[in-house]
C-alpha positions in Angstrom: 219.0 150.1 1.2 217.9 153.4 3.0 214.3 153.1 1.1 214.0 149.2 2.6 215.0 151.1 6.6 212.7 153.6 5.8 209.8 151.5 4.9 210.5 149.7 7.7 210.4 152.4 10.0 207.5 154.2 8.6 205.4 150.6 8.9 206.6 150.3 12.5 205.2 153.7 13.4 202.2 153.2 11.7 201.1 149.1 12.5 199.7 150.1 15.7 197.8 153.2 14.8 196.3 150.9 11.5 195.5 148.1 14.3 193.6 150.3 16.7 191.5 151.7 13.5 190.8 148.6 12.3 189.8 147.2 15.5 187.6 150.0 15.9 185.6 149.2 12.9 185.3 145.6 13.5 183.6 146.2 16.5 181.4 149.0 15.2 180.4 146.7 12.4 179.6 143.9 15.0 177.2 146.9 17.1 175.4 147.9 14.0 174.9 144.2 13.1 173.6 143.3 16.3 171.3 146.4 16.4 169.7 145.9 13.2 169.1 142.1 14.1 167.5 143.0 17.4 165.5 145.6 15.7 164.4 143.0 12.6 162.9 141.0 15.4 159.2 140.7 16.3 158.3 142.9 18.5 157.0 142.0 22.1 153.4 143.6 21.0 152.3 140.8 19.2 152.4 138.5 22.1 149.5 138.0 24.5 148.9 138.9 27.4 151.4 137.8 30.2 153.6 136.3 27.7 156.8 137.5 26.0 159.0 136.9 22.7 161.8 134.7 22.7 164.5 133.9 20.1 165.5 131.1 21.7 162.4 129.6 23.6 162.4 125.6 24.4 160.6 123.7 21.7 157.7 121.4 23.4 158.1 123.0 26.5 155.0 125.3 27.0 154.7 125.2 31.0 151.1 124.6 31.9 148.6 124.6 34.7 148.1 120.8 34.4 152.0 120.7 34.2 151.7 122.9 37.3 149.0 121.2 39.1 151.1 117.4 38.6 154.2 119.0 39.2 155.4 118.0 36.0 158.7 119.5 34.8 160.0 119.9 31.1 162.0 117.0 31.4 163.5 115.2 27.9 162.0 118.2 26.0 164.1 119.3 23.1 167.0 121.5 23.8 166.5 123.6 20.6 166.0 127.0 20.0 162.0 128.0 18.9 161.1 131.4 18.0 157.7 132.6 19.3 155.7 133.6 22.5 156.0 132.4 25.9 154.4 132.4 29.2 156.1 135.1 31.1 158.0 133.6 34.5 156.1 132.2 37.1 153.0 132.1 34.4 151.3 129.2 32.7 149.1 128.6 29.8 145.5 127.6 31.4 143.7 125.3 28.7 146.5 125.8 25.9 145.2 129.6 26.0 146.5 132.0 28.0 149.1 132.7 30.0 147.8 132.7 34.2 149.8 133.5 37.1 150.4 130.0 38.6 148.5 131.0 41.5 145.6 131.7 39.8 145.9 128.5 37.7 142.5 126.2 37.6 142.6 123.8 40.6 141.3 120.1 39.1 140.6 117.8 41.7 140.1 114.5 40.2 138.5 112.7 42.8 135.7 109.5 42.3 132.3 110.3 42.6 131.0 109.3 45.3 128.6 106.3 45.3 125.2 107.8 46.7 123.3 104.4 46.2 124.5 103.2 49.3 
């Protein structure tokens, strides 16, 4: 009987301090998972110009300066993830090229011609 009380005491002293340790692991194992993820990743140098790596980037939704110029919106797009480069905020890819500042996007006017026969 006294072995069963002192087992009992000697796991009541010690739960806690086992909890804490373990807790501490777990959450250093998460840290150097998520480091060595983020590291694995492709790096922001082989992007273009203007435009930056995502992990998690809008599939079919590439902003661009026609999108820009119509004030067209990603609208219906998919909501998945894609991995790859993107125009940087408040940039748009000119002529499915590079990424522009929106300012400096291409202005298409598409007006008629106008008729000089008359």
């Amino acid at each position: 009987m006294l072995s069963i009380i002192k087992c009992e005491y000697y796991a009541a002293k010690w739960y806690p301090v086992t909890m804490k340790l373990l807790a501490a692991f777990a959450f250093l194992l998460i840290a150097a998972i998520m480091t060595l993820s983020h590291s694995a990743s492709v790096p922001d140098e082989v992007c273009g110009e203007n435009e930056v790596f995502k992990t998690c980037g809008r599939i079919g939704c590439h902003p661009s300066c026609d999108m820009v110029l119509h004030g067209s919106q990603c609208i219906g797009f998919s909501l998945r993830c894609g991995v790859g480069c993107y125009c940087k905020d408040g940039y748009a890819r000119a002529n499915g090229e590079k990424c522009v500042n929106i300012a400096d996007c291409p202005k298409y006017v598409n007006q008629p011609a106008e008729d000089s026969s008359n």
